[in-house]
C-alpha positions as CSV (number, residue, x, y, z in Angstrom):
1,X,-7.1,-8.3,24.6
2,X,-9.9,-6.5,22.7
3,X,-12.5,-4.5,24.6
4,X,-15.3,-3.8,22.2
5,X,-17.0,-5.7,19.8
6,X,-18.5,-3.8,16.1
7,X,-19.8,-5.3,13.3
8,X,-20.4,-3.0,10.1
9,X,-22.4,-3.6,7.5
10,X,-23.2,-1.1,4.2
11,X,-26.3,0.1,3.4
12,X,-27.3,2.4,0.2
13,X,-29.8,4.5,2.5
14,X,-28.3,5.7,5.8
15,X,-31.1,7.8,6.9
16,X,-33.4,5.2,6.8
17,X,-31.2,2.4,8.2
18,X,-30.7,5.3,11.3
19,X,-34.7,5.8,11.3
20,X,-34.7,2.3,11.9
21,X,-32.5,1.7,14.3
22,X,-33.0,4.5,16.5
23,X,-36.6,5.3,16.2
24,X,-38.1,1.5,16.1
25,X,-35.3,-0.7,17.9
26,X,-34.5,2.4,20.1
27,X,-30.8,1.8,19.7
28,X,-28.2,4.4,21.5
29,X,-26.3,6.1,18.6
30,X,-22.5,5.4,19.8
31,X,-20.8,7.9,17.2
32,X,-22.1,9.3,14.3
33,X,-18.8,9.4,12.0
34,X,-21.0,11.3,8.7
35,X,-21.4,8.6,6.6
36,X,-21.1,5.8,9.2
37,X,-23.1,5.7,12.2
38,X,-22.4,3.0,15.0
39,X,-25.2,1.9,17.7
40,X,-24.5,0.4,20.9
41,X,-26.5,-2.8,21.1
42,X,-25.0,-4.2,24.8
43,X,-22.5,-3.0,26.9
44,X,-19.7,-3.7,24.5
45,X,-21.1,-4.7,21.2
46,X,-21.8,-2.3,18.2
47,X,-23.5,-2.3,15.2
48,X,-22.2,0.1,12.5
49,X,-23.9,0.9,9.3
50,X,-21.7,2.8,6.4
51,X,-23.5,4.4,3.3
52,X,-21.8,2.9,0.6
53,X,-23.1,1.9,-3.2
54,X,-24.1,-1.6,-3.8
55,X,-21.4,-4.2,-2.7
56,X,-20.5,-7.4,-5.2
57,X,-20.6,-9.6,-2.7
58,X,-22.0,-10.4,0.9
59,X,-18.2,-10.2,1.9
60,X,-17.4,-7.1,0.5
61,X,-20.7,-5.4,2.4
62,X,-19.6,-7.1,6.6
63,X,-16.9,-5.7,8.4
64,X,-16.2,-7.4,11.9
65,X,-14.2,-4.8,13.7
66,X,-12.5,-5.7,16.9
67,X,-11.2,-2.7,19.5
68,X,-8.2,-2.9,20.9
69,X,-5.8,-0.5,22.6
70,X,-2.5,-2.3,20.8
71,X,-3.2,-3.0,17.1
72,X,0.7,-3.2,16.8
73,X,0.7,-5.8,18.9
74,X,-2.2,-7.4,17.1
75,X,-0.9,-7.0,13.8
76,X,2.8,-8.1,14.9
77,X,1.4,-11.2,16.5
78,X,-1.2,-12.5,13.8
79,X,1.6,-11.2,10.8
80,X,3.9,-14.1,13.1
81,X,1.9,-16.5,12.9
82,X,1.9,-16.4,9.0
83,X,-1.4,-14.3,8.6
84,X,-1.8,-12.0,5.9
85,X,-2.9,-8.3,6.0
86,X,-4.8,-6.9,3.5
87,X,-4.2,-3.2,4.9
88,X,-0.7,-3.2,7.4
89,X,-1.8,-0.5,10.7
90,X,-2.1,3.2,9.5
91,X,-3.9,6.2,11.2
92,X,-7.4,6.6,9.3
93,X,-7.9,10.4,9.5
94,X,-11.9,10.7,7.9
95,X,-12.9,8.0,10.9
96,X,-10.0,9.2,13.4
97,X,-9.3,5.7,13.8
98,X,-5.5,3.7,14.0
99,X,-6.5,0.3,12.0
100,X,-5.8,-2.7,10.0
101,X,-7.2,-5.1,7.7
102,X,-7.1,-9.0,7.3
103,X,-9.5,-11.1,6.0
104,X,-10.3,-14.7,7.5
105,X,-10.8,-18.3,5.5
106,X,-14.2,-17.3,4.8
107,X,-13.2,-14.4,2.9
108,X,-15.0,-11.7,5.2
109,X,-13.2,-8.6,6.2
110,X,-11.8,-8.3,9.9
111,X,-10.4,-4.6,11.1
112,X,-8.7,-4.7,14.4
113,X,-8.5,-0.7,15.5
114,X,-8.5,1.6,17.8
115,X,-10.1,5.1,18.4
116,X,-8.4,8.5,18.2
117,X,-11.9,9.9,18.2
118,X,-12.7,11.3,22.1
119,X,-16.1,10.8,21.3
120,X,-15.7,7.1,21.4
121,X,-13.7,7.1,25.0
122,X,-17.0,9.1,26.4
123,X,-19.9,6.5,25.4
């Protein structure tokens, strides 16, 4: 079961994308990991923004993150079921995540993780 929902998206100007979403949409900042800040938009739903240079694609700039306590369990049952990882579950130590990475048929990227970061467990 996953219990939180993020969606992350890259932007070339994090201060201003933060400006924006605090100041005018009045968004709760969730964790501010440096250059990635996440925003709670409902109870379980995130937005993340990650300062990053210009992406190639649309693809390459959305991240759909999905939380879960067991991404072993994740990545064992989706790797069954013929699904391939771009990224097999490894502890992220920058972020202080434990994640993974698959992409689905539409070619955007999908992390399934889990936080290591108290911060998170305290929003």
């Amino acid at each position: 079961m996953f219990t939180d929902q993020i969606v992350f998206l890259f932007t070339q100007d994090l201060p201003a994308t933060a400006q924006f979403y605090e100041q005018l949409l009045g968004l709760e900042l969730a964790l501010d990991q440096g250059n990635c800040r996440i925003y709670r938009v409902t109870a379980n739903s995130y937005i993340g923004f990650c300062e990053r240079a210009k992406s190639e694609t649309a693809q390459d700039g959305i991240i759909l993150t999905l939380v879960t306590p067991d991404v072993d369990a994740w990545y064992e049952r989706l790797s069954s079921l013929g699904v391939r990882f771009e990224k097999p579950p490894a502890f992220n130590p920058r972020y202080r995540i434990y994640h993974c990475f698959l992409r689905d048929p539409n070619g955007y990227m999908l992390e399934i993780q889990r936080f290591e970061d108290p911060a998170w467990l305290s929003v």
